[in-house]
N, C-alpha and C positions, 0 to 999 in steps of 0.2 A: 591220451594224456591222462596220468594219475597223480595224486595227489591226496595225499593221507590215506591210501588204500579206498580211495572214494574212484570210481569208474564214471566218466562223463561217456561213453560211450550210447548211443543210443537203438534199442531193441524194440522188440513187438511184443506184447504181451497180449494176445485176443483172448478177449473177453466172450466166453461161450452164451454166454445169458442172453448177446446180443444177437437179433436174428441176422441183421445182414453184415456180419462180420469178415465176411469172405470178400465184400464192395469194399471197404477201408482203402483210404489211400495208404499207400507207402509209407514207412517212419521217414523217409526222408523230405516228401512232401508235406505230410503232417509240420515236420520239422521246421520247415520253410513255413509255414503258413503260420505257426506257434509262431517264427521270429519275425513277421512280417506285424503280426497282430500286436507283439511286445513291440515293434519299431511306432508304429500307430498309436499306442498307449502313449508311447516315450514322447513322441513327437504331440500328441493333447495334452500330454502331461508339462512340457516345456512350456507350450500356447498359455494354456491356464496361468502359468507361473508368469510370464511374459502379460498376459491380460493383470493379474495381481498386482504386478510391478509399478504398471502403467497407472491403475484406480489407486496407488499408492501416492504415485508422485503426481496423482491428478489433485488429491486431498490435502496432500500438502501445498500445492500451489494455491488452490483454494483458501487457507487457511494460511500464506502468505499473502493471497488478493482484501482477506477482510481484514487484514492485520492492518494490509494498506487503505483501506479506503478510514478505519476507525482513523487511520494518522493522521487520514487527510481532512477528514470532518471537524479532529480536535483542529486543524491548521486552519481550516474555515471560520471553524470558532474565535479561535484565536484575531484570526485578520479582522474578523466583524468587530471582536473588540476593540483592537488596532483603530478600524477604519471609525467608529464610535468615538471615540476617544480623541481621535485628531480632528473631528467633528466639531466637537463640544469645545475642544483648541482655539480649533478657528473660528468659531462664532466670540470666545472671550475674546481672541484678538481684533477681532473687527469691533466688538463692542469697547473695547480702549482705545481702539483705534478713533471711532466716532467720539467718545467723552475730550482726547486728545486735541481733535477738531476742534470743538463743540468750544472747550477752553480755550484754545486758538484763539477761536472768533470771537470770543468774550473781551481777551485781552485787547488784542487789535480795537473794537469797539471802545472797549473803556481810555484807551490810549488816544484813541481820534476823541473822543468826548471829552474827557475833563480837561479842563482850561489846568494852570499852573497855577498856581494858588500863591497868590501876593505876601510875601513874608516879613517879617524885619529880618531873618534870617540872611546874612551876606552871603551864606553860601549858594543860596535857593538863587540870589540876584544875579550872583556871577554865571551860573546855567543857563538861564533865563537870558540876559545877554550876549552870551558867548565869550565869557571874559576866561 
């Protein structure tokens, strides 16, 4: 295969410097084991990105959970107020409630107690009668 006068073709170039240069494996094995190590990379390298991904959308979940719990504490707050509030309600309503009473029994009492008071008044007469 060429491309731009570039040769992918793969050679042996031995390195004389090395003593046991004549033990080398084959470039084809070499080959294999370059692309095995590159698949090995690829495949940590994907992992890693895949681990990233996951601490990403674990921080945002996170950071969706305290968004939630701040909402739910203001709504705590809020119902405490609420619940305060209809509290302090119904204690005034009980306490008009009892003053309601309270005048009730007054009236009733005052009603059963005073006599009709003797008038020159014809009108006072005729009630008093049943006229």
């Amino acid at each position: 295969m060429q491309r731009n006068k570039v040769s992918l073709d793969l050679f042996w170039l031995r390195d004389k410097s090395l003593e046991d240069s004549d033990r080398l494996p084959a470039p084809d094995v070499l080959a294999l084991e370059i692309a095995e190590d590159l698949e090995a990379a690829w495949n940590g390298y994907t992992l890693f990105d895949s681990y990233k991904q996951s601490a990403s959308m674990v921080q945002e979940t996170n950071s969706y959970i305290n968004e939630a719990r701040k909402e739910l504490a203001e709504l705590k707050n809020s119902q405490s107020n609420v619940n305060s509030k209809i509290g302090s309600l119904q204690k005034e309503i009980q306490q008009l409630k009892n003053t309601i009473q309270e005048l009730e029994n007054r009236n009733r009492k005052a009603i059963v107690q005073s006599p009709v008071p003797e008038s020159s008044s014809s009108t006072t007469r005729n009630i008093q009668s049943g006229r």
